[in-house]
LUMNU-821801 format. One record per residue (C-alpha): residue number from 1; residue in one letter; x, y, z. Coordinates in Angstrom, 2 decimals. Example, Ala and Ser with C-alpha at 12.3 -4.5 7.8 and 13.67 -1.06 7.14 Angstrom:
// residues 2
nr 1; rest a; x 12.30; y -4.50; z 7.80
nr 2; rest s; x 13.67; y -1.06; z 7.14
END
This chain:
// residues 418
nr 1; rest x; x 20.17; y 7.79; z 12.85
nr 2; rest x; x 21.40; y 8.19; z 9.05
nr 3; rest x; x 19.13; y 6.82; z 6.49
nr 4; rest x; x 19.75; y 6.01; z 2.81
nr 5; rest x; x 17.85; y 8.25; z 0.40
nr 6; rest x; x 14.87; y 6.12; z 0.37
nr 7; rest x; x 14.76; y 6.15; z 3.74
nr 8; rest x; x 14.28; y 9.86; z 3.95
nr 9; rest x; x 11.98; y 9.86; z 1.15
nr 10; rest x; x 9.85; y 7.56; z 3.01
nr 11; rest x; x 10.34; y 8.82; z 6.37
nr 12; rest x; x 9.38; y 12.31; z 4.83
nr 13; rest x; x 6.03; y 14.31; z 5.38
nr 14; rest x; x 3.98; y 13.19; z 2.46
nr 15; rest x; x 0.07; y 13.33; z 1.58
nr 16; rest x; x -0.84; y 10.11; z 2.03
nr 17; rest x; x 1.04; y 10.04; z 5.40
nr 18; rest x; x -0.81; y 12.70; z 6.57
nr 19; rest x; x -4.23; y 11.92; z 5.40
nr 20; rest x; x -3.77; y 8.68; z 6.89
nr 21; rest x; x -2.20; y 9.65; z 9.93
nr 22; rest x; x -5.20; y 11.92; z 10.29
nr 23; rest x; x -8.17; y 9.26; z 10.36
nr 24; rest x; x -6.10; y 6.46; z 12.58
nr 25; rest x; x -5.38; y 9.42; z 15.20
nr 26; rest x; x -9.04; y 10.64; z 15.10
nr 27; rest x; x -10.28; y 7.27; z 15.33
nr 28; rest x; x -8.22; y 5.97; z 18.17
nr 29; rest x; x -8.38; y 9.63; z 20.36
nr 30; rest x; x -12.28; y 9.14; z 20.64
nr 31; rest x; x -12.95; y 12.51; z 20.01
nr 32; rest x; x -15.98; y 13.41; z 18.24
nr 33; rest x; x -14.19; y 13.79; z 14.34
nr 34; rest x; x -16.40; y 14.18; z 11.36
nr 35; rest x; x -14.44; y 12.34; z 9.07
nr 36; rest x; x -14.78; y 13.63; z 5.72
nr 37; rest x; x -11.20; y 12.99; z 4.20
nr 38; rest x; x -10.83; y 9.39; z 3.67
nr 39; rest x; x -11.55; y 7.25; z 1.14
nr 40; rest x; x -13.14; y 4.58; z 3.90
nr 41; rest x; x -16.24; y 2.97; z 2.35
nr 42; rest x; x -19.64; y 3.30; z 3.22
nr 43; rest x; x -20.82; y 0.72; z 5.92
nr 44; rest x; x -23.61; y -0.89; z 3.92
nr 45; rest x; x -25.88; y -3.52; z 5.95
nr 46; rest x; x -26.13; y -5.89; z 2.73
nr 47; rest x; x -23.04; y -5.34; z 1.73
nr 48; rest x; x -21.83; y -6.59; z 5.46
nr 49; rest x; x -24.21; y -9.31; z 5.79
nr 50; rest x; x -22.68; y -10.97; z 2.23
nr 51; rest x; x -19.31; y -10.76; z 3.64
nr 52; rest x; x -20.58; y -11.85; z 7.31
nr 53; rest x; x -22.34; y -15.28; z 5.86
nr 54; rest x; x -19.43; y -16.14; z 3.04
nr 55; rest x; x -17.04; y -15.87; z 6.50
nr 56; rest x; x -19.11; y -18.25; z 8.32
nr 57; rest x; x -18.82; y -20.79; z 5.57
nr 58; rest x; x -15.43; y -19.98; z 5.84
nr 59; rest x; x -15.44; y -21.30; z 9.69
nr 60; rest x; x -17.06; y -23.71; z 9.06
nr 61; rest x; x -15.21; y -25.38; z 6.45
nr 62; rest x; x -12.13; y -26.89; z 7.38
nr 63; rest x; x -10.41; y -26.75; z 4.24
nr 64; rest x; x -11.21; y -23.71; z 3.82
nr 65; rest x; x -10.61; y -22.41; z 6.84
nr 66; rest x; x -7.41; y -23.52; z 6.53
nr 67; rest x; x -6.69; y -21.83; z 2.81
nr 68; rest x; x -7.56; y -18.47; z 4.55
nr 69; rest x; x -5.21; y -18.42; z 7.36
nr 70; rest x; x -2.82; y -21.39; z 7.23
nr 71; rest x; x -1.50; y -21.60; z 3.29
nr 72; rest x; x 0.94; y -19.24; z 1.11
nr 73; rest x; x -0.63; y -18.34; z -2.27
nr 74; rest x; x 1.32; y -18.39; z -5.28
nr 75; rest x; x 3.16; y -15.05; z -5.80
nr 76; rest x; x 0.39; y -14.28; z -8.70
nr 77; rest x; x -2.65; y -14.68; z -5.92
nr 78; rest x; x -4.74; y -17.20; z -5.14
nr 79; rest x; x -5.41; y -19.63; z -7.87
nr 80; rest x; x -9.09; y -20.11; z -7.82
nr 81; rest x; x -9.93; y -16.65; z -7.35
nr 82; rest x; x -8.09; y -15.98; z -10.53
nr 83; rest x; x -9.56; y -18.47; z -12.63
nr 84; rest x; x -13.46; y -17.11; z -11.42
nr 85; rest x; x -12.13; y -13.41; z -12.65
nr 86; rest x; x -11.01; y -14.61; z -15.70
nr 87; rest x; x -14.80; y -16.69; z -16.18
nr 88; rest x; x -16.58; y -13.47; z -14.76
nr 89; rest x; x -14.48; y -10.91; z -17.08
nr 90; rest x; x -14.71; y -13.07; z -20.01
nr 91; rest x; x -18.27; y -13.76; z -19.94
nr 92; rest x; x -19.01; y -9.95; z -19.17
nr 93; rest x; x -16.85; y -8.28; z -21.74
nr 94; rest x; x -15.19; y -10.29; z -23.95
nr 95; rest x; x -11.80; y -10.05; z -23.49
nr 96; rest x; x -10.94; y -13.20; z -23.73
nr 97; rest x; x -8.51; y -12.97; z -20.72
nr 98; rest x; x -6.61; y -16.19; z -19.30
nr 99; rest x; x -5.15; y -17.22; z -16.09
nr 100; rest x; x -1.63; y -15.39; z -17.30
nr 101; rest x; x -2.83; y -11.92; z -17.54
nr 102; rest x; x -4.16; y -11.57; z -13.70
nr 103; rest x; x -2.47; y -11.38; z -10.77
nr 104; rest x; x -3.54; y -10.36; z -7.11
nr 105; rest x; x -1.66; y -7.72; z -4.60
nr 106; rest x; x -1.94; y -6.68; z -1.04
nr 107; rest x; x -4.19; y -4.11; z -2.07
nr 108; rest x; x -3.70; y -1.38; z -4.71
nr 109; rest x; x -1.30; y 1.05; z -3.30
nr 110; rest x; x 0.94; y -1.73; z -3.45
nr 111; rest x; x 0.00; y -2.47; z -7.40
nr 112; rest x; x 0.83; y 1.31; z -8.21
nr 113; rest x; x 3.75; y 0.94; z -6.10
nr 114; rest x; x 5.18; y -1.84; z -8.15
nr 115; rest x; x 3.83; y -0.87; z -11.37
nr 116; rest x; x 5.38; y 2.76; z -11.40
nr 117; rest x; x 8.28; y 1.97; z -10.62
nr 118; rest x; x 8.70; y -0.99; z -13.06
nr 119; rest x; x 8.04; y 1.57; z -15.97
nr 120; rest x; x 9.15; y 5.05; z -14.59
nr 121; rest x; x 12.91; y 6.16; z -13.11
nr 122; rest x; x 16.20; y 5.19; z -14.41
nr 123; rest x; x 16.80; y 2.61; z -17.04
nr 124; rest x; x 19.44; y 0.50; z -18.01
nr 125; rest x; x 20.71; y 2.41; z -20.48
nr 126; rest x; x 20.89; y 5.52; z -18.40
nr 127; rest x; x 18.10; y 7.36; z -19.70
nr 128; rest x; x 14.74; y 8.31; z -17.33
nr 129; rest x; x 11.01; y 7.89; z -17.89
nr 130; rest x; x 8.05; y 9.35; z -15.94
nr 131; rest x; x 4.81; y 8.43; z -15.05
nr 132; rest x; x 2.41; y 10.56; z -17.02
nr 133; rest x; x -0.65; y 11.76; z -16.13
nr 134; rest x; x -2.70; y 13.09; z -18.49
nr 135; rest x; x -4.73; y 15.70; z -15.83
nr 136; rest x; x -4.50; y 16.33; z -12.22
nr 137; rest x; x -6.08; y 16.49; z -9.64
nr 138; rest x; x -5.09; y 12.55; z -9.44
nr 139; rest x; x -5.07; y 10.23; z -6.30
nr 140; rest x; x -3.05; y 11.71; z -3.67
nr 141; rest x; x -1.51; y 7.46; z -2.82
nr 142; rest x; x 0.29; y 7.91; z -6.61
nr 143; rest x; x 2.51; y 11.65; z -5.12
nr 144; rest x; x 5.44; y 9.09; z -2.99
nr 145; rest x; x 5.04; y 6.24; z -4.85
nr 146; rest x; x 7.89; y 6.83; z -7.09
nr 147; rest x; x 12.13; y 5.77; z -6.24
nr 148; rest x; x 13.44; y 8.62; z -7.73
nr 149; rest x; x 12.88; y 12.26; z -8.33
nr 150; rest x; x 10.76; y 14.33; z -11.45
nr 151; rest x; x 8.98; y 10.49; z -11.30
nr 152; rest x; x 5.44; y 12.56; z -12.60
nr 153; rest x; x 4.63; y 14.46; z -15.12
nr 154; rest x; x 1.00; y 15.68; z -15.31
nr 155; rest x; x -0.65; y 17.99; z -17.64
nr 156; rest x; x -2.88; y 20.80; z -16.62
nr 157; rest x; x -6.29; y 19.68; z -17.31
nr 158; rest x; x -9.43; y 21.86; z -19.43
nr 159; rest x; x -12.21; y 23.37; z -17.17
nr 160; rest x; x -15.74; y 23.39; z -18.51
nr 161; rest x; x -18.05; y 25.64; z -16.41
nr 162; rest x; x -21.57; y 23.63; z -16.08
nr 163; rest x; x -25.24; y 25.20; z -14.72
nr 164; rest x; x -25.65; y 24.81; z -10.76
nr 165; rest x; x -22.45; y 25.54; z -10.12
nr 166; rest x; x -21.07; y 22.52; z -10.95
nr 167; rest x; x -17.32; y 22.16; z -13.34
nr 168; rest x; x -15.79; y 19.24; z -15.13
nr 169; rest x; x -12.20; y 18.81; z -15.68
nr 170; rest x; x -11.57; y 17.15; z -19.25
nr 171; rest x; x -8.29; y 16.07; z -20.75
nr 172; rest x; x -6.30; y 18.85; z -22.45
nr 173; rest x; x -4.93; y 17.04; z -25.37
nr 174; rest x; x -3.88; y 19.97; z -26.98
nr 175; rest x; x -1.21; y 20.12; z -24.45
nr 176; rest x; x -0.48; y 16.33; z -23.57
nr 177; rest x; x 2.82; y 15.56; z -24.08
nr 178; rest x; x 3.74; y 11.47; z -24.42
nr 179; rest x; x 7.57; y 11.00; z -25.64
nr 180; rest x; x 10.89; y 9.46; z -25.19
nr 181; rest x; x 10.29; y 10.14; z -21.52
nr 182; rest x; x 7.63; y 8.55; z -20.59
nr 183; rest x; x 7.35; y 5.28; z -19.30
nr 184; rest x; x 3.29; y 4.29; z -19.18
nr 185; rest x; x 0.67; y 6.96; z -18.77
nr 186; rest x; x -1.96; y 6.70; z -16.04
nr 187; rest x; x -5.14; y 7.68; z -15.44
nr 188; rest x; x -7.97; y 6.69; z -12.58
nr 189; rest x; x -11.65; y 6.24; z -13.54
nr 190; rest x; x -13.59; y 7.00; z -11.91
nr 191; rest x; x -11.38; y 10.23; z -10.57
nr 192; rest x; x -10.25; y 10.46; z -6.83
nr 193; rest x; x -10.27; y 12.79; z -5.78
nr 194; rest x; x -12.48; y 14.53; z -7.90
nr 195; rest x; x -14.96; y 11.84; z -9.31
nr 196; rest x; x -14.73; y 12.61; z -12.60
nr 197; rest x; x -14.85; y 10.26; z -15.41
nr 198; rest x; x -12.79; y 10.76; z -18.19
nr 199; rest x; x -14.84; y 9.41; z -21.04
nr 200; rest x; x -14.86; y 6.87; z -23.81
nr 201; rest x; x -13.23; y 9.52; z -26.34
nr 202; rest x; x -10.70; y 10.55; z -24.12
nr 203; rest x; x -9.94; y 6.49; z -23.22
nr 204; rest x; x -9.82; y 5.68; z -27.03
nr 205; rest x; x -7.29; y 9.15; z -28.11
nr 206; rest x; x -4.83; y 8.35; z -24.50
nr 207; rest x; x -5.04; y 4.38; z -25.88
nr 208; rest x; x -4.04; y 5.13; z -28.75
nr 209; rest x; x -1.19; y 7.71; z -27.61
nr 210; rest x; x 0.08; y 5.05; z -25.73
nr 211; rest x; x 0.32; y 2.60; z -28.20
nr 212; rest x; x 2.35; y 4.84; z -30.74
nr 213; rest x; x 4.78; y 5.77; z -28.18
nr 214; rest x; x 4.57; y 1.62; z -27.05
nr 215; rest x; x 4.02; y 2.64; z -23.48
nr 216; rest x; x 1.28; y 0.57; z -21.13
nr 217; rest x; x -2.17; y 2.74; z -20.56
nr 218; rest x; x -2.64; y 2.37; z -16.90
nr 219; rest x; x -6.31; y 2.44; z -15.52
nr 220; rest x; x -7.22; y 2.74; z -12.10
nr 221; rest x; x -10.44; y 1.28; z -11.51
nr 222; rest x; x -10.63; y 1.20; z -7.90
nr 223; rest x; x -13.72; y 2.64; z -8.23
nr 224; rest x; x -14.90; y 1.51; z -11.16
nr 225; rest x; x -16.06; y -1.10; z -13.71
nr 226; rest x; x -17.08; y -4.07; z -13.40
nr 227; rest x; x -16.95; y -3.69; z -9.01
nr 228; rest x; x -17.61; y -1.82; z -7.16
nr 229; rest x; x -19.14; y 0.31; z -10.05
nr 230; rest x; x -19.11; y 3.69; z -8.08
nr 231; rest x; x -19.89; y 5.04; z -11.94
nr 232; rest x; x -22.93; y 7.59; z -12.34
nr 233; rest x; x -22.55; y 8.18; z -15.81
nr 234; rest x; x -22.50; y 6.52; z -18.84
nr 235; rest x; x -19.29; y 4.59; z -18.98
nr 236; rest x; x -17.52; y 1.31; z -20.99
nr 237; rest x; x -14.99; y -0.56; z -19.41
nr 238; rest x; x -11.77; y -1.22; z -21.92
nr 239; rest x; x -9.03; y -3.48; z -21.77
nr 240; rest x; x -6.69; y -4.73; z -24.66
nr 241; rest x; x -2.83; y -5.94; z -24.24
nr 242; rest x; x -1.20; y -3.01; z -24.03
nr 243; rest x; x -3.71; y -1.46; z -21.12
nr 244; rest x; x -3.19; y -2.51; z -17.67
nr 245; rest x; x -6.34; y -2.24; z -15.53
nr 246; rest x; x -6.20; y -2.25; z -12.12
nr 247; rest x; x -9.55; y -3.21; z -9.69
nr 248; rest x; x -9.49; y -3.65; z -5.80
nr 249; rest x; x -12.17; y -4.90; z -3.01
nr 250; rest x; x -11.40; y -1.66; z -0.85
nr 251; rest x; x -14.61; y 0.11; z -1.95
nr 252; rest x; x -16.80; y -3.04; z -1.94
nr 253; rest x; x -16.51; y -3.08; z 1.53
nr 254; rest x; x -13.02; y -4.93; z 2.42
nr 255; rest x; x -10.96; y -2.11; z 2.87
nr 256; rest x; x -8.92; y -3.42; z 5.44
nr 257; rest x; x -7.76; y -6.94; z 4.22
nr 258; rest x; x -5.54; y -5.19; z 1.47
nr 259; rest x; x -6.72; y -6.84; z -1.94
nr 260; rest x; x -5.28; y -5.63; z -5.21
nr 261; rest x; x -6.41; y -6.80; z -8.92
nr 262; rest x; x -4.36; y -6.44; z -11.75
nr 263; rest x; x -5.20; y -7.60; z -15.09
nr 264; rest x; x -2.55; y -6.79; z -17.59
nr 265; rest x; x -0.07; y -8.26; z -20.65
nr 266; rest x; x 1.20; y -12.14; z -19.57
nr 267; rest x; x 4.98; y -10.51; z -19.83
nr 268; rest x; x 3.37; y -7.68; z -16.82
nr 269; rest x; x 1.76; y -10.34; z -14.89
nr 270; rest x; x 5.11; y -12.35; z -14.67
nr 271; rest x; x 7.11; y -9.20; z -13.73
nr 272; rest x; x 4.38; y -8.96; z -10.96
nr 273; rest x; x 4.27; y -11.71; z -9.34
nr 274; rest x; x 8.24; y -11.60; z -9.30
nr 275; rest x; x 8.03; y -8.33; z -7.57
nr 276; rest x; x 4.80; y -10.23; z -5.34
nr 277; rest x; x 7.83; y -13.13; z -4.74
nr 278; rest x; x 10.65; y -10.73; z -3.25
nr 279; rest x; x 7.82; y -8.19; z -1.58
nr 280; rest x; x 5.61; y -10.14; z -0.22
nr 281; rest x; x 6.18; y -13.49; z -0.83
nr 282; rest x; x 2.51; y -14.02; z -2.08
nr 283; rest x; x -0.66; y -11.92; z -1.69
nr 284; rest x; x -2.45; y -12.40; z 1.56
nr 285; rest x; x -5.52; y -14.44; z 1.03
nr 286; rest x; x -8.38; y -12.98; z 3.25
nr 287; rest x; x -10.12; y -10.85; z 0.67
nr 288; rest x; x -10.00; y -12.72; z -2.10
nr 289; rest x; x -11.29; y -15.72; z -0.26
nr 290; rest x; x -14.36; y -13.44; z 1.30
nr 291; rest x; x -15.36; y -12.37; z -2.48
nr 292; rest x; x -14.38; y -15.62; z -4.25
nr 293; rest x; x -18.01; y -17.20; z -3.88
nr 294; rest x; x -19.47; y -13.89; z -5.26
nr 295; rest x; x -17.06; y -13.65; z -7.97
nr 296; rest x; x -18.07; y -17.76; z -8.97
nr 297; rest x; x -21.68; y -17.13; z -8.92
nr 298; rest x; x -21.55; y -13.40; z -10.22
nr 299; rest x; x -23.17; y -11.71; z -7.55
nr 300; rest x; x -20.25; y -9.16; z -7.18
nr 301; rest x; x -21.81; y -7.25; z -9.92
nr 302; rest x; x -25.51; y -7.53; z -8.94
nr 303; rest x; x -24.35; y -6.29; z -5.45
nr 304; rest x; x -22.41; y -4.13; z -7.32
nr 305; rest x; x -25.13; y -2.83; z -9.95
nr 306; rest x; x -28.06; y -2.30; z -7.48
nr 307; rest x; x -26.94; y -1.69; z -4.22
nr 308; rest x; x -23.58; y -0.27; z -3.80
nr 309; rest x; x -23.89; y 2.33; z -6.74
nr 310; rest x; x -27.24; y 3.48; z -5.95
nr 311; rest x; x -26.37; y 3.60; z -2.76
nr 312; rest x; x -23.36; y 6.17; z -3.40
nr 313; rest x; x -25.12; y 8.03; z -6.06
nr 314; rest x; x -27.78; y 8.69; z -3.14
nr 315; rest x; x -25.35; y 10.65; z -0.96
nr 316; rest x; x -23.80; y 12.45; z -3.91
nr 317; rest x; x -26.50; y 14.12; z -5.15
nr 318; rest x; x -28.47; y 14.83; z -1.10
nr 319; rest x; x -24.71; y 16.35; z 0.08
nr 320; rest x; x -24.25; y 18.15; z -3.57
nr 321; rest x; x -27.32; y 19.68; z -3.00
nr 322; rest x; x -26.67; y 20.50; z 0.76
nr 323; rest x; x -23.70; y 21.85; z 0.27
nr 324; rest x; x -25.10; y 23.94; z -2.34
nr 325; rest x; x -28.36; y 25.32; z -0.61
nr 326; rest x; x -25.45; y 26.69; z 1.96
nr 327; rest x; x -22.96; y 28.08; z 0.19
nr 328; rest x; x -25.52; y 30.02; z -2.26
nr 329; rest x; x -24.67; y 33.39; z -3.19
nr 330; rest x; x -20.94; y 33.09; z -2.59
nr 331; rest x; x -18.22; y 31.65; z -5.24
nr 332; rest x; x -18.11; y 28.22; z -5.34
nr 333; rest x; x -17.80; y 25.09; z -7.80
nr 334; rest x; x -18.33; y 21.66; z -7.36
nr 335; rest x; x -16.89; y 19.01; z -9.70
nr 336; rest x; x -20.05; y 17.42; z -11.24
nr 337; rest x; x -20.15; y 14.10; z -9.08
nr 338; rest x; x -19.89; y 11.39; z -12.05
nr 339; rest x; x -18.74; y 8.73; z -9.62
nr 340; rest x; x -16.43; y 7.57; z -6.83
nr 341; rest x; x -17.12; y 8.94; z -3.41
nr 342; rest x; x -15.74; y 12.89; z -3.25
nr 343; rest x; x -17.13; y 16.22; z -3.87
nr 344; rest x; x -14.24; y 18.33; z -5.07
nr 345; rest x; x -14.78; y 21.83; z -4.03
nr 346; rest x; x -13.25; y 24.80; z -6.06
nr 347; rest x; x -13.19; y 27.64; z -4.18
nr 348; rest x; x -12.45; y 29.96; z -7.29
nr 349; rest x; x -10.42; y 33.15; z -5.10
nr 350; rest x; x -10.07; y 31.95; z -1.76
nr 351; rest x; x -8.43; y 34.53; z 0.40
nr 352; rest x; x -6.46; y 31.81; z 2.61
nr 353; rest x; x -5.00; y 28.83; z 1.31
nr 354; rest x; x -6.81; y 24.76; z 1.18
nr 355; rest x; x -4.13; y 24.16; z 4.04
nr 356; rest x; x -5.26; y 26.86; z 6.14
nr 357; rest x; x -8.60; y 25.83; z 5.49
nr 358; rest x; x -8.04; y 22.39; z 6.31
nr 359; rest x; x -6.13; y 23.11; z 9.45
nr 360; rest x; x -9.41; y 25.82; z 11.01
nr 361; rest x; x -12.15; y 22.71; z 9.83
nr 362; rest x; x -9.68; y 20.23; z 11.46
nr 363; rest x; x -9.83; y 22.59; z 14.35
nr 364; rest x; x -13.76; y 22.56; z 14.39
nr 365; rest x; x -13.91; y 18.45; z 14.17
nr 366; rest x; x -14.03; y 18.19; z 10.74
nr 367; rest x; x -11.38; y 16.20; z 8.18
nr 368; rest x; x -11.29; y 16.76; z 4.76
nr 369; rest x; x -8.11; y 16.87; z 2.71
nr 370; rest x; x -6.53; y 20.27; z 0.94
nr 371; rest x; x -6.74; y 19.86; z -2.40
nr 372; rest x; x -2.95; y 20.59; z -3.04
nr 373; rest x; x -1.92; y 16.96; z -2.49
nr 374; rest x; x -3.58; y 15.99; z -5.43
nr 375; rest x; x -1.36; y 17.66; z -8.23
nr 376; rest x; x 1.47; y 15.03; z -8.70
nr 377; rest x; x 4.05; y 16.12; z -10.96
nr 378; rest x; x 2.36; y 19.63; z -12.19
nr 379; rest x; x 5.64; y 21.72; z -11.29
nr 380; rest x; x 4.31; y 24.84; z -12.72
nr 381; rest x; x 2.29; y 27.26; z -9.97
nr 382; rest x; x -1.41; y 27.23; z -10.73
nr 383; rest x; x -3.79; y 28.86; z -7.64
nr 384; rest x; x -6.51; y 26.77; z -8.32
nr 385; rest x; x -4.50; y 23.71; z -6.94
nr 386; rest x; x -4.73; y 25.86; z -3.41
nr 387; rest x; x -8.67; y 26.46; z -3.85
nr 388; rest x; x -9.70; y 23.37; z -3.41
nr 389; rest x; x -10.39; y 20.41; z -1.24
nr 390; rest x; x -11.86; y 16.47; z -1.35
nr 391; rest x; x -14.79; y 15.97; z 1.18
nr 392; rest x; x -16.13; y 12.23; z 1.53
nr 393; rest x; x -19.47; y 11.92; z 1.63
nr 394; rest x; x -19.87; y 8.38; z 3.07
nr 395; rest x; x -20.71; y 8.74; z 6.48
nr 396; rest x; x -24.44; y 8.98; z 8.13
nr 397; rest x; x -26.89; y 11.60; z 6.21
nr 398; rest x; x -26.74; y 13.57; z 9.47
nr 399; rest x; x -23.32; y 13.58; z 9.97
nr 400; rest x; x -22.25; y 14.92; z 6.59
nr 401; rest x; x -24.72; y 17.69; z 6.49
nr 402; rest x; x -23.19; y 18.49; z 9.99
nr 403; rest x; x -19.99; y 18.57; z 8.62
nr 404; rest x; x -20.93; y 20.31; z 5.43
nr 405; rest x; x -22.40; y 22.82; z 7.41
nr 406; rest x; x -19.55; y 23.72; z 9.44
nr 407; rest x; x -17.15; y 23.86; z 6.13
nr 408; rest x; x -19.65; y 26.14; z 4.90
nr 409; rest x; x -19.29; y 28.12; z 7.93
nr 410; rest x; x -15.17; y 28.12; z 7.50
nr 411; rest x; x -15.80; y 29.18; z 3.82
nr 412; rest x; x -17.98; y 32.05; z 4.05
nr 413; rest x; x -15.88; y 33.50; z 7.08
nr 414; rest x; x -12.84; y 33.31; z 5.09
nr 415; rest x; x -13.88; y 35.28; z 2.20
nr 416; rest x; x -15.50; y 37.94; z 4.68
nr 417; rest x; x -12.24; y 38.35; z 5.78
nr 418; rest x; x -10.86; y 38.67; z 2.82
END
């Protein structure tokens, strides 16, 4: 069989393949897998029982019913749904948004999809733009995402050592690099895979790079503000014309009906929703009908605000602290855990690679992901990109200390034998 060159670019080994490949196989093989590489939500009870009783109102309303399964959206999303985010954002932050600059998509990697490639690769006029980051480690979904080559160009972020062995990566502006050749920057906030979160200086100086260069400021908020608020520090949300935010319903508990949010420039939205058109047709409907009665009354960010956050900022600070009591005395760093659901693990002069030390954990029952997937567009060699690796914490107490006890065990054995 021949294939065209996107065909072998998407029929290729990538990170995201293999990260997902990894949790479907361990979940259908039932062996006993700790998985600690996804980025599967947390199975909350309240957040469940929400979803469970707005479903049953669902079933039991005709109409309804019928809007969920039986009717195409509009290419921009579900009407209604939009109209409530526009009410919720407005009256939370001020933006003064309308119904023209949000549309809906079948979940975000399909919003990065679309929106990378309608800034970055070849132009009309024959010239090329990139998608620049302004530090990796960045989300290991954005590496493929891209329809031509040298799509990414990321910039090799500042390391500030912290007390109890904890780092933070911050922006090296110094460095940053925002031209003729770039076609939007892009930055997620909170960070997968690391959970850092860039902060309101470093928002305000890439903003305003952006805006001199008159490229879009992308912001992936799949994390973040105002749902499902995975945020543990100090944060405020920003939008303004030329930023393009993007939200999703993934990590408030509906990963698998696909639901994308993208609140952008009218001109952006259109361009969207034409892409939605010739994609898709429209957005699928499920998850935005399953929130749309908690984005009406507001209780997405109550649910948000005291239950989902403190739920997640519970199991980063018990498995930061596990995996600290067991690694003591050897060299190790942990990104300080300022949101999402990761600890990023620098394991400053590992003998063996993150590969190899993903492939002997994988071998023990345990999934994380090596932390060389998550340097998009850093062509320059750097070791520490092979030093570290993203373990999700969102699984039962006793299951992650299991399974942070067992990649302590890998660790310390590989830097005996070393």
């Amino acid at each position: 069989m021949k294939l065209s060159a996107f065909g072998e670019k998407f029929t290729s080994n990538s990170g995201i393949l293999s990260l997902m490949d990894d949790l479907g196989n361990a979940l259908a093989s039932g062996e006993d897998m700790i998985m600690m590489g996804g980025g599967n939500p947390a199975h909350i009870p309240e957040v469940e029982q929400a979803f469970k009783q707005r479903l049953q109102r669902i079933l039991d309303n005709h109409d309804e019913f019928v809007r969920l399964i039986g009717t195409y959206d509009a290419p921009q999303g579900e009407k209604e749904v939009i109209h409530s985010l526009v009410k919720l954002l407005n009256n939370r932050y001020g933006w003064g948004l309308t119904a023209d600059n949000i549309a809906l998509t079948n979940g975000s990697q399909n919003a990065f999809f679309m929106l990378f490639n309608l800034f970055a690769g070849e132009y009309s006029d024959g010239s090329q733009r990139q998608i620049q980051l302004p530090l990796a480690p960045e989300y290991i979904g954005y590496a493929d995402a891209g329809l031509s080559d040298n799509f990414f160009n990321a910039t090799r972020p500042d390391i500030e050592l912290l007390e109890d062995n904890l780092f933070k990566y911050r922006v090296d502006f110094a460095n940053l690099q925002v031209g003729t050749e770039t076609g939007a920057i892009c930055v997620s906030r909170p960070t997968n895979p690391t959970g850092n979160v860039i902060t309101d200086e470093e928002v305000s100086r890439l903003d305003a790079m952006a805006q001199a260069q008159g490229v879009p400021l992308i912001i992936d908020g799949a994390y973040g503000q105002p749902f499902p608020n995975l945020l543990f520090t100090p944060a405020t949300p920003m939008w303004n014309a030329n930023t393009i935010l993007c939200l999703s319903l993934s990590k408030l508990g509906l990963p698998a009906l696909r639901t994308g949010i993208v609140i952008a420039d009218e001109a952006i939205i259109k361009a969207l929703s034409g892409v939605n058109a010739i994609l898709s047709l429209s957005p699928n409907s499920a998850g935005s009908m399953l929130a749309l009665d908690m984005i009406k009354d507001g209780s997405i960010l109550s649910l948000s605000d005291t239950v989902i956050r403190p739920f997640y900022q519970q199991r980063a600070l018990a498995a930061t602290d596990h995996l600290r009591h067991r690694l003591a005395g050897h060299k190790f760093h942990i990104h300080k855990p300022e949101g999402a659901m990761f600890l990023w693990l620098w394991l400053e002069g590992l003998p063996i690679s993150s590969l190899e030390l993903y492939n002997r954990l994988k071998q023990r029952g345990v999934l994380v992901v090596s932390g060389h997937y998550f340097f998009p567009g850093m062509e320059e060699a750097w070791q520490h990109s092979h030093e570290c690796i993203r373990i999700t914490y969102t699984r039962s107490p006793s299951e992650v200390n299991r399974g942070l006890d067992i990649i302590a065990e890998e660790v310390i054995r590989a830097y005996r034998e070393g």
